[in-house]
PyMOL Python script that loads the backbone (N, CA, C, O; Angstrom):
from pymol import cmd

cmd.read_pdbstr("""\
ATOM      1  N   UNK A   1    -105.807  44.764  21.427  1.00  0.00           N
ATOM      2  CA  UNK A   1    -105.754  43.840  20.328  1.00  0.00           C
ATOM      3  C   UNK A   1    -106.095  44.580  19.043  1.00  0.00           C
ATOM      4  O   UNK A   1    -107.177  45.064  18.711  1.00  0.00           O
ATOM      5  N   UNK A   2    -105.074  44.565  18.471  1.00  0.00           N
ATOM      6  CA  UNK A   2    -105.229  45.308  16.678  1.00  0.00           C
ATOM      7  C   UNK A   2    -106.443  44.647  15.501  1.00  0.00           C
ATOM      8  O   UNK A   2    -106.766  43.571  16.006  1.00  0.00           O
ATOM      9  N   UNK A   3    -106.817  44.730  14.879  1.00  0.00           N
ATOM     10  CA  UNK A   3    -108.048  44.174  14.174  1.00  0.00           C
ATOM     11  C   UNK A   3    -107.786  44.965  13.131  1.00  0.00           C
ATOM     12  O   UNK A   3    -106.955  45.871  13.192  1.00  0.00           O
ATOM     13  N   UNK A   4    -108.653  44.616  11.819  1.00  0.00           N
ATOM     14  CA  UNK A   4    -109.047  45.147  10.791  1.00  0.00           C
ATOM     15  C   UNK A   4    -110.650  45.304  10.311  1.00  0.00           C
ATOM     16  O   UNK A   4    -111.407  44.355  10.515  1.00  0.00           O
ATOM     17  N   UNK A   5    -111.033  46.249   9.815  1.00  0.00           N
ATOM     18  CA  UNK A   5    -112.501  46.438   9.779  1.00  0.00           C
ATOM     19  C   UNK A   5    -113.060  46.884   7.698  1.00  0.00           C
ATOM     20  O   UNK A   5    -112.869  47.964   7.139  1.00  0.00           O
ATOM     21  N   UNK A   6    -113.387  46.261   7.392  1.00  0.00           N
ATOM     22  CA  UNK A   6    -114.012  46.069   6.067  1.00  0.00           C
ATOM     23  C   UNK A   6    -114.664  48.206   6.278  1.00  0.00           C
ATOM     24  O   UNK A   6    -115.108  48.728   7.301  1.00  0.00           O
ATOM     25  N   UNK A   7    -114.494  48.712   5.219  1.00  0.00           N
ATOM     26  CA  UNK A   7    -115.543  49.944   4.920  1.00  0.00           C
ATOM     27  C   UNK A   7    -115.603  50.275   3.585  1.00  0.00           C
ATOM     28  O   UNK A   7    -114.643  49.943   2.889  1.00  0.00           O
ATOM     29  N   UNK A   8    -116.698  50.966   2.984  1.00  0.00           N
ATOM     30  CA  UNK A   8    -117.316  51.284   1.966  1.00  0.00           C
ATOM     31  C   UNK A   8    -115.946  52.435   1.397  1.00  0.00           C
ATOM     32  O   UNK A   8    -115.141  53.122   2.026  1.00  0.00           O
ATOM     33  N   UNK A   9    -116.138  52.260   0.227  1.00  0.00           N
ATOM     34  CA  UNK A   9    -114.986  53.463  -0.273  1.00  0.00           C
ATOM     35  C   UNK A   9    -115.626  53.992  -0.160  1.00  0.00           C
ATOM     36  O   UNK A   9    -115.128  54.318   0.917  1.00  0.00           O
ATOM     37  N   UNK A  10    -116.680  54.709  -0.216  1.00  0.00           N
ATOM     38  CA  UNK A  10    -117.050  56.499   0.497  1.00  0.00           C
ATOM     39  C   UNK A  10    -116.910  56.620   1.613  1.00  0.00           C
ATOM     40  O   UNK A  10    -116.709  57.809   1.858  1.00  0.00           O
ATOM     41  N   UNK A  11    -116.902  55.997   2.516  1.00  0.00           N
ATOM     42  CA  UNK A  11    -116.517  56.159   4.089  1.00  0.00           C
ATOM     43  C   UNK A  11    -115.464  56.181   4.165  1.00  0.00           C
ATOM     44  O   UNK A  11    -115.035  56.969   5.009  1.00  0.00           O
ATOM     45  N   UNK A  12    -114.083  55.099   3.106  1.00  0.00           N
ATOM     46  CA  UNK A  12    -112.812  55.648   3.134  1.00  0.00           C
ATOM     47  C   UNK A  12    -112.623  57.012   2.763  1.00  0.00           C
ATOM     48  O   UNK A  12    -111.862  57.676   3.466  1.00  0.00           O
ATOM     49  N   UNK A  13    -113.068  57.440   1.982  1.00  0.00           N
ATOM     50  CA  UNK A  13    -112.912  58.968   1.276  1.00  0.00           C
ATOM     51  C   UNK A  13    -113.270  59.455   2.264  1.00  0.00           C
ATOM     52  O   UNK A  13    -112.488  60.327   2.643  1.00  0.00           O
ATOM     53  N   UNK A  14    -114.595  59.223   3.255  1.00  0.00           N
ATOM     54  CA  UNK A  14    -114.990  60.481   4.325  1.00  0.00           C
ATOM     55  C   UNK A  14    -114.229  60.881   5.226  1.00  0.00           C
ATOM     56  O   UNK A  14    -114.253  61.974   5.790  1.00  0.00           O
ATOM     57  N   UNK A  15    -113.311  59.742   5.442  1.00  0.00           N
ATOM     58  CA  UNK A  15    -112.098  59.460   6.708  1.00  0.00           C
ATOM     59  C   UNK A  15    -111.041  60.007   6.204  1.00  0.00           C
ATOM     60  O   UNK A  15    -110.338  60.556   7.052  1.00  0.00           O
ATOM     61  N   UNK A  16    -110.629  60.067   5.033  1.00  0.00           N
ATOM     62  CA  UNK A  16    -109.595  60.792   4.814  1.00  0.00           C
ATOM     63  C   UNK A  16    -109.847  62.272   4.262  1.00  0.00           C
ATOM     64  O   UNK A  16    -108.949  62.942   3.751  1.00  0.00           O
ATOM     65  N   UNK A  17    -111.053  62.673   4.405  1.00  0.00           N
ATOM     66  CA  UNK A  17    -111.256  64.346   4.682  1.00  0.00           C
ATOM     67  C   UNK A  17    -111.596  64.589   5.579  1.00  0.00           C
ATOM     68  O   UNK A  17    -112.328  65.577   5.644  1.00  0.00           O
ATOM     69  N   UNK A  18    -111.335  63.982   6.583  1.00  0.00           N
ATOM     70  CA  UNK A  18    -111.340  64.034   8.026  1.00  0.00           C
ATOM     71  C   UNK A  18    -109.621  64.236   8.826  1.00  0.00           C
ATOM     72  O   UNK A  18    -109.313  64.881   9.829  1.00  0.00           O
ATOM     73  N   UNK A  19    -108.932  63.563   8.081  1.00  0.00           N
ATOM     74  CA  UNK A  19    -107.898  63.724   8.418  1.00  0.00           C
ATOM     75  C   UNK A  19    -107.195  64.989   8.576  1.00  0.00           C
ATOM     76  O   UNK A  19    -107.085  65.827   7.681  1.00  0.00           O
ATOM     77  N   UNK A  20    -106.622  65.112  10.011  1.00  0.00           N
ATOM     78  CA  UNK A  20    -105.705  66.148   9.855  1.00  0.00           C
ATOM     79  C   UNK A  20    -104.497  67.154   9.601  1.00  0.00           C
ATOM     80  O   UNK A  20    -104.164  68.339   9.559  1.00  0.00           O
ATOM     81  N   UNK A  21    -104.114  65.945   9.473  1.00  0.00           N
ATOM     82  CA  UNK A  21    -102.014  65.938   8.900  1.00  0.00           C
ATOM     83  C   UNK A  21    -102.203  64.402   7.983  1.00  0.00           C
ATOM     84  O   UNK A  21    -102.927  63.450   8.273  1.00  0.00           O
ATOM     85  N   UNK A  22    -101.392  64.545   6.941  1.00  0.00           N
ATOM     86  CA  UNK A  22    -101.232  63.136   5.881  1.00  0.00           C
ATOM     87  C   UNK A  22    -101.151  61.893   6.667  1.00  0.00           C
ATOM     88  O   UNK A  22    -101.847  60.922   6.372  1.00  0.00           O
ATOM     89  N   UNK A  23    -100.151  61.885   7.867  1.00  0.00           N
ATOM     90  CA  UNK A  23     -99.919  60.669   9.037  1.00  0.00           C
ATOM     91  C   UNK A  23    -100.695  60.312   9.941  1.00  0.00           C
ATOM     92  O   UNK A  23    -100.524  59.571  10.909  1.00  0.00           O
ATOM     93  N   UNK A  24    -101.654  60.936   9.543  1.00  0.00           N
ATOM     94  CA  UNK A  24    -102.687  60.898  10.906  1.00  0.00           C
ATOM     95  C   UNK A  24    -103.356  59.620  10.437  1.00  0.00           C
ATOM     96  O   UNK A  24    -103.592  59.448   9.241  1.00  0.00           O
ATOM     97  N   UNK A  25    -103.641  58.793  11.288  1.00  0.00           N
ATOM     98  CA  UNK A  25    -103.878  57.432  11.187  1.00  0.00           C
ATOM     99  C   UNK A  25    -105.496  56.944  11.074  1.00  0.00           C
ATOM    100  O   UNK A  25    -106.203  57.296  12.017  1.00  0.00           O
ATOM    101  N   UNK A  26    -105.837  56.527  10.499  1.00  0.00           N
ATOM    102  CA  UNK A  26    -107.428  56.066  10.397  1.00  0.00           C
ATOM    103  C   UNK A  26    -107.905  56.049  11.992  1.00  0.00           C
ATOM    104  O   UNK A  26    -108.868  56.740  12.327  1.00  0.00           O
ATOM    105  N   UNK A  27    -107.189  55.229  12.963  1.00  0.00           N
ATOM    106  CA  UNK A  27    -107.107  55.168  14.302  1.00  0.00           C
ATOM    107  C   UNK A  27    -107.660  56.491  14.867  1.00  0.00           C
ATOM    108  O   UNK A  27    -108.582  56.597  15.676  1.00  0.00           O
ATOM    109  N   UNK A  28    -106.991  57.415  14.343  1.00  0.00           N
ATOM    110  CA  UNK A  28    -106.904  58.454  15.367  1.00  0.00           C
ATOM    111  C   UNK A  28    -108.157  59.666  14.733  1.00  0.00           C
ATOM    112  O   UNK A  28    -108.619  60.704  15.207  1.00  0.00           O
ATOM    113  N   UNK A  29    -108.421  58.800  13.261  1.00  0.00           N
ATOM    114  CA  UNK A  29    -109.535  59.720  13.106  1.00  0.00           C
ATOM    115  C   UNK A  29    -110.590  59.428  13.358  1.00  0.00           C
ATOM    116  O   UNK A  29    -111.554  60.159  13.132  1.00  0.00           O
ATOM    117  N   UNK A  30    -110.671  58.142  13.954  1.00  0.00           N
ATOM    118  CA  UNK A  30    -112.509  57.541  14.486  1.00  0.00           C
ATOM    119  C   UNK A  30    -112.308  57.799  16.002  1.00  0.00           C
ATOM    120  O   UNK A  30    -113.302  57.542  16.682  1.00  0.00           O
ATOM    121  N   UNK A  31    -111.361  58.196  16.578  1.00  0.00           N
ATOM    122  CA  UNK A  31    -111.274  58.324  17.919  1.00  0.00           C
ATOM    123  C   UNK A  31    -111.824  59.697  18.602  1.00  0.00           C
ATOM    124  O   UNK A  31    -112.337  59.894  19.703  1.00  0.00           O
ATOM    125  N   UNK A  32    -111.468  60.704  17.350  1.00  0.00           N
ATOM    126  CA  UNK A  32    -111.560  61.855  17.348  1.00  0.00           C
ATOM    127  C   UNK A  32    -112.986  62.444  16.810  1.00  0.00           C
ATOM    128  O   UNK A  32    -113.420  63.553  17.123  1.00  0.00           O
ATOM    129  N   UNK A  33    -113.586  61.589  16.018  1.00  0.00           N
ATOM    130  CA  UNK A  33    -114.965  61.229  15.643  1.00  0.00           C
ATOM    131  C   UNK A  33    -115.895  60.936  16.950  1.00  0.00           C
ATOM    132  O   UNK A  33    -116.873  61.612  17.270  1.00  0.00           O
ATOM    133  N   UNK A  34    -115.423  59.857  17.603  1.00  0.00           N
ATOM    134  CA  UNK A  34    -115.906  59.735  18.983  1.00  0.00           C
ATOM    135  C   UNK A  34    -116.293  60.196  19.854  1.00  0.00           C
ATOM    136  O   UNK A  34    -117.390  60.243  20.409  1.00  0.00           O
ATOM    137  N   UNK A  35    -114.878  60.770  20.100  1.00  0.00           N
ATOM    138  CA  UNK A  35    -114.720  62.376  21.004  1.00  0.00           C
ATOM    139  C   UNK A  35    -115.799  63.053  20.834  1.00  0.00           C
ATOM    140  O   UNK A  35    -116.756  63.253  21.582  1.00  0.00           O
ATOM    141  N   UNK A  36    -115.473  63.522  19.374  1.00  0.00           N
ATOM    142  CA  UNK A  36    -116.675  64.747  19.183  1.00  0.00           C
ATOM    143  C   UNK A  36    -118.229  64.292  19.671  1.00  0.00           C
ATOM    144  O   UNK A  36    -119.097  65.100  20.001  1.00  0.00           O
ATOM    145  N   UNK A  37    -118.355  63.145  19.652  1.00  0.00           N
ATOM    146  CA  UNK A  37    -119.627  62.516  19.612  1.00  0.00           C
ATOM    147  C   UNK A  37    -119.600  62.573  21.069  1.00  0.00           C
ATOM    148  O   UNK A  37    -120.831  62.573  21.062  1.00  0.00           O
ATOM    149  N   UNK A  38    -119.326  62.622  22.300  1.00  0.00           N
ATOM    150  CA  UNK A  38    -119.441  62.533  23.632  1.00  0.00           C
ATOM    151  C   UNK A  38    -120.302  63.620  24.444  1.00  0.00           C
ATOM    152  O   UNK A  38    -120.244  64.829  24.668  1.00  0.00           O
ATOM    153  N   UNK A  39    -120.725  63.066  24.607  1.00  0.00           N
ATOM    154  CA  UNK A  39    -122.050  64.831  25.758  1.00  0.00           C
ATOM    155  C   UNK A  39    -120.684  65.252  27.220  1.00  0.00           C
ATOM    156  O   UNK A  39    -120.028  64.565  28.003  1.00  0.00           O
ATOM    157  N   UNK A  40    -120.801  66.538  26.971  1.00  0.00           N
ATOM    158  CA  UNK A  40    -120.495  67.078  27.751  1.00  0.00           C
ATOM    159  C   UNK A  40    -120.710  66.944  28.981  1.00  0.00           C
ATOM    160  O   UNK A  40    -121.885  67.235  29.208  1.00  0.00           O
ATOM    161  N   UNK A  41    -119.859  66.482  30.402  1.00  0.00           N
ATOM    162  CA  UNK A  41    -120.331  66.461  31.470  1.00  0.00           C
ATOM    163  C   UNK A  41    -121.016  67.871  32.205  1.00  0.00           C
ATOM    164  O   UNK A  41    -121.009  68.901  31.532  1.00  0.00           O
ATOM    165  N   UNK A  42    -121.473  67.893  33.285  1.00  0.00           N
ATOM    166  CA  UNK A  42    -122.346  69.586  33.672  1.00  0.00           C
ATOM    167  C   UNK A  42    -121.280  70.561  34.084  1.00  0.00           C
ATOM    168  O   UNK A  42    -121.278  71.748  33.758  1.00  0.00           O
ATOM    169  N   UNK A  43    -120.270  69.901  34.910  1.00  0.00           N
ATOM    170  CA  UNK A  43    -119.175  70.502  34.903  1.00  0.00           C
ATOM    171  C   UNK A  43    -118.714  70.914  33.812  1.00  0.00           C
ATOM    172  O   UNK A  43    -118.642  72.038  34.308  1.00  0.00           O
ATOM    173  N   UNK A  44    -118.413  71.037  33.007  1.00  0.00           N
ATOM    174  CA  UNK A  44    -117.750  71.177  31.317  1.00  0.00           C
ATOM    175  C   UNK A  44    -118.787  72.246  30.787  1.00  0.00           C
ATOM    176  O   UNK A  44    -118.482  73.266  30.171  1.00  0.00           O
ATOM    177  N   UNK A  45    -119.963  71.875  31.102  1.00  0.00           N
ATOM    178  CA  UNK A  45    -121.036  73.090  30.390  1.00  0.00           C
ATOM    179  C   UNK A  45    -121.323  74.213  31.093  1.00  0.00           C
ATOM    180  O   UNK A  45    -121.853  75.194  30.572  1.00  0.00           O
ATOM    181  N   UNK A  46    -121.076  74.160  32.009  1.00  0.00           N
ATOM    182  CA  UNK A  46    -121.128  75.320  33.341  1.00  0.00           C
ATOM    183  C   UNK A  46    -119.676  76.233  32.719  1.00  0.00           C
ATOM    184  O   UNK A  46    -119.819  77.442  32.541  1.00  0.00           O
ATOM    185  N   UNK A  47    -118.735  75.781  32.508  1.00  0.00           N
ATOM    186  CA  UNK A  47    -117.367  76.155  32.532  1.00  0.00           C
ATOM    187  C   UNK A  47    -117.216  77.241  31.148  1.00  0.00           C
ATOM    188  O   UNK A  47    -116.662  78.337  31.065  1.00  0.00           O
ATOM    189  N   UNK A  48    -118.108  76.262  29.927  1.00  0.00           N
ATOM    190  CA  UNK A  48    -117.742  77.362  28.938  1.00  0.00           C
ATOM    191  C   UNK A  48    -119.402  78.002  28.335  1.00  0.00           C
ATOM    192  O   UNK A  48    -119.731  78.274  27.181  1.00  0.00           O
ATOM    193  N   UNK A  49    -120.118  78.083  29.477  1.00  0.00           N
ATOM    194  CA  UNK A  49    -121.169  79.122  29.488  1.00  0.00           C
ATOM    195  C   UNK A  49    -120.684  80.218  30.266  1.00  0.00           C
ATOM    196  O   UNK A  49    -121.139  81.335  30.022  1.00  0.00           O
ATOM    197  N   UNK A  50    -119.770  80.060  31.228  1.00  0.00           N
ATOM    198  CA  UNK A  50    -118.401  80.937  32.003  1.00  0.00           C
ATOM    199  C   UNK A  50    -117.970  81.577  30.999  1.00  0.00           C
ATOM    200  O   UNK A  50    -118.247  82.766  30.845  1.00  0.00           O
ATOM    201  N   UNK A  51    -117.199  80.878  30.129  1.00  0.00           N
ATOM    202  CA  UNK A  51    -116.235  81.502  29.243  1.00  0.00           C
ATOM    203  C   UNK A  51    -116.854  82.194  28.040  1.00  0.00           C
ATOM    204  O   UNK A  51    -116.254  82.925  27.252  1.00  0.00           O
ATOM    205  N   UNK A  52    -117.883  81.925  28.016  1.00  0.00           N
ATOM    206  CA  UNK A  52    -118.764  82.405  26.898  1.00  0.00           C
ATOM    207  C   UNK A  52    -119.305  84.121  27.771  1.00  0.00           C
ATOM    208  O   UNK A  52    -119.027  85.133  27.127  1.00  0.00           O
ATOM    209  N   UNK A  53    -119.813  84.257  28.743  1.00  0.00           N
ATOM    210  CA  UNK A  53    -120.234  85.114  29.716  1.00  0.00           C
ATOM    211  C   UNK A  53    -118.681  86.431  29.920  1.00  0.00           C
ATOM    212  O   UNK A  53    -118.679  87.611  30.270  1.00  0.00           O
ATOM    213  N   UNK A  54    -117.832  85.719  29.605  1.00  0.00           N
ATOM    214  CA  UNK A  54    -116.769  86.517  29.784  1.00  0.00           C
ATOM    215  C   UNK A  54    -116.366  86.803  28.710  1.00  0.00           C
ATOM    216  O   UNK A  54    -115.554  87.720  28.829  1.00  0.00           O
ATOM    217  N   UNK A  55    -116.486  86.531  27.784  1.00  0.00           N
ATOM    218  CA  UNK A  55    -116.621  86.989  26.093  1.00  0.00           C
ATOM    219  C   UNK A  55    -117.228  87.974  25.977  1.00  0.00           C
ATOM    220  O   UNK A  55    -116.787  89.106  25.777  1.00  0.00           O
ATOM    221  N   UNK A  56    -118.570  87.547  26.121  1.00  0.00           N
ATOM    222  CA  UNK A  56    -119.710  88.796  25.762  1.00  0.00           C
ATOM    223  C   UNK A  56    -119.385  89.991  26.719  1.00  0.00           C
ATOM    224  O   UNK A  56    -119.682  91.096  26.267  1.00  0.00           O
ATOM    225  N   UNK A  57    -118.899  89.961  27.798  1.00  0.00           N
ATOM    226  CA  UNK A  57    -118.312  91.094  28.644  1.00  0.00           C
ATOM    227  C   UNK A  57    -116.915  91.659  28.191  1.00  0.00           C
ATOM    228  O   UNK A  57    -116.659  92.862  28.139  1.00  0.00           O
ATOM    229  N   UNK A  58    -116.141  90.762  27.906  1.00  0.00           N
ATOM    230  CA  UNK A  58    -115.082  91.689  27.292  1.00  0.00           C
ATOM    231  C   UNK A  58    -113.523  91.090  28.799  1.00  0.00           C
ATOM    232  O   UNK A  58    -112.293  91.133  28.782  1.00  0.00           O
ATOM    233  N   UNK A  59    -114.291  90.742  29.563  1.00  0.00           N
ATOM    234  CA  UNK A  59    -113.381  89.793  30.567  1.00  0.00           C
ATOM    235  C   UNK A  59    -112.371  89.254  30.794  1.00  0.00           C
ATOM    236  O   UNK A  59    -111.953  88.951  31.912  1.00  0.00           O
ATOM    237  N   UNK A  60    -111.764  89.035  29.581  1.00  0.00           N
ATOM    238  CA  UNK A  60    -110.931  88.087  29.252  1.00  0.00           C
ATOM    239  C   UNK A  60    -109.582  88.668  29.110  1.00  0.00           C
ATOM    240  O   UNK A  60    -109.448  89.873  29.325  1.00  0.00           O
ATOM    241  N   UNK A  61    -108.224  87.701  28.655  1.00  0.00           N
ATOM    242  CA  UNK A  61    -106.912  88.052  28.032  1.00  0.00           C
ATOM    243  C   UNK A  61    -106.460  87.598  26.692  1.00  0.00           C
ATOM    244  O   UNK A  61    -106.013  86.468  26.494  1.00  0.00           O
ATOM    245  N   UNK A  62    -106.537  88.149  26.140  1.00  0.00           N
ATOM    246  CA  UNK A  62    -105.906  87.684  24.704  1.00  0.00           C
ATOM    247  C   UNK A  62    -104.368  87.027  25.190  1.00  0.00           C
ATOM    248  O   UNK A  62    -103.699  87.138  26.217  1.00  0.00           O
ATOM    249  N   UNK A  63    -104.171  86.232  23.787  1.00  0.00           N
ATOM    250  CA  UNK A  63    -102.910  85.426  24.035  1.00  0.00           C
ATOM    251  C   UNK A  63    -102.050  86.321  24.623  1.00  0.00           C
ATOM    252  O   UNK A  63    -101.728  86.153  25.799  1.00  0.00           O
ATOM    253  N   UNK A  64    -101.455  87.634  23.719  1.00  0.00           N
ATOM    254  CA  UNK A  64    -100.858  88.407  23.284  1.00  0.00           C
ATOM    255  C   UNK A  64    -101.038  89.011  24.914  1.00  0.00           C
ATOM    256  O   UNK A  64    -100.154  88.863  25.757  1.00  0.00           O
ATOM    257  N   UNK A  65    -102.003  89.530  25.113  1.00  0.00           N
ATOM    258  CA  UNK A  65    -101.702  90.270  26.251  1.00  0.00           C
ATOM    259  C   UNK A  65    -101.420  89.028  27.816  1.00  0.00           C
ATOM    260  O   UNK A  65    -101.227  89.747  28.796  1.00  0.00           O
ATOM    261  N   UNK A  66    -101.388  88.220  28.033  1.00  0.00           N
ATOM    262  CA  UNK A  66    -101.153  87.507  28.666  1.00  0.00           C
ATOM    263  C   UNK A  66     -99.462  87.307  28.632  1.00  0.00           C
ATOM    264  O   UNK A  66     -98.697  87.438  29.588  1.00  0.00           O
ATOM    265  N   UNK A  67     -99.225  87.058  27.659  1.00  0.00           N
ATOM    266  CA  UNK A  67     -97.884  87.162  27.447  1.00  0.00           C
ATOM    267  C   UNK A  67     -96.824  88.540  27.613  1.00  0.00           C
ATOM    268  O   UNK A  67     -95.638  88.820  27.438  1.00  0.00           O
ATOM    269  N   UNK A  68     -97.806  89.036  27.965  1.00  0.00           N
ATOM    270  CA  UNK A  68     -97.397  90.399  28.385  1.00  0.00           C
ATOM    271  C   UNK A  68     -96.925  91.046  29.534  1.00  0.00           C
ATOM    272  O   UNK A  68     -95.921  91.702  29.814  1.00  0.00           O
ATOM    273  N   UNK A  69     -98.370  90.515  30.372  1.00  0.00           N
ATOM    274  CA  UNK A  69     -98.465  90.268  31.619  1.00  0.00           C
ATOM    275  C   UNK A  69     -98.146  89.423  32.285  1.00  0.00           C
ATOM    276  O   UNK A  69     -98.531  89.331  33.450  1.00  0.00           O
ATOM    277  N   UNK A  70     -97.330  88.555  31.698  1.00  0.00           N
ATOM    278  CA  UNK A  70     -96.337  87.535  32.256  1.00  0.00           C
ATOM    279  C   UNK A  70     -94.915  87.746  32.000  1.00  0.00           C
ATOM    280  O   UNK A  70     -93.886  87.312  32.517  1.00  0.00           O
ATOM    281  N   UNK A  71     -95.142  88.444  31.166  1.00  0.00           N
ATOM    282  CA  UNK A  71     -93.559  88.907  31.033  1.00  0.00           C
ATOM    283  C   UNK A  71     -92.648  87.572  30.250  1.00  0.00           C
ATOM    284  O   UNK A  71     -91.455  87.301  30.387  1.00  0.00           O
ATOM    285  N   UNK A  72     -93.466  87.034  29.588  1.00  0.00           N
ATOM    286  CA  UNK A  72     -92.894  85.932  28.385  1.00  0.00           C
ATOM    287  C   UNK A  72     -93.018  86.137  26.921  1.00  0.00           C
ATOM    288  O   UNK A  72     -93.853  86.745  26.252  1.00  0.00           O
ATOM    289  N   UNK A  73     -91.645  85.263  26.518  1.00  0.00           N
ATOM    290  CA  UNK A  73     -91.727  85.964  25.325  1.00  0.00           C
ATOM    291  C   UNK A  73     -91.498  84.410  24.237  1.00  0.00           C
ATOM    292  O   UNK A  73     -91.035  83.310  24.541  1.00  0.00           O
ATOM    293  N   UNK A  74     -92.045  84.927  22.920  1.00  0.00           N
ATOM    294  CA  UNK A  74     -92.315  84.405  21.999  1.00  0.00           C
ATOM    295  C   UNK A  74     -91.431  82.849  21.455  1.00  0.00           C
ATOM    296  O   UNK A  74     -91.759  82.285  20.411  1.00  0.00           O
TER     297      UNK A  74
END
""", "prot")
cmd.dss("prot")
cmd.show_as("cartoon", "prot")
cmd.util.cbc("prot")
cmd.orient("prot")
């Protein structure tokens, strides 16, 4: 169900420097606000203390070389 919600013109202004492309919809910028606002499940934090661990080691594939080693191209 669609609705409308009353906000302060500085909160309009905050929402639209929030925005990420001109079309991007008020919708999709409190959703994404949200998002960000969500705690990480343990699974999820385990995963990029992983990826973080393989950083600091050097572990990893750059885009570039992945694409390499796949033998795909641009």
């Amino acid at each position: 169900m669609a609705t409308t919600i009353q906000v302060s013109g500085e909160l309009l202004l905050a929402l639209k420097q929030r925005k990420q492309y001109d079309k991007e919809s008020y919708e999709e910028v409190i959703w994404n606000m949200v998002e960000d606002g969500l705690e990480l499940n343990e699974t999820t934090k385990k995963q990029v203390e992983q990826s973080r661990k393989e950083i600091r080691s050097g572990t990893f594939y750059t885009h570039e070389q992945l694409k390499k080693k796949l033998k795909l191209r641009d």
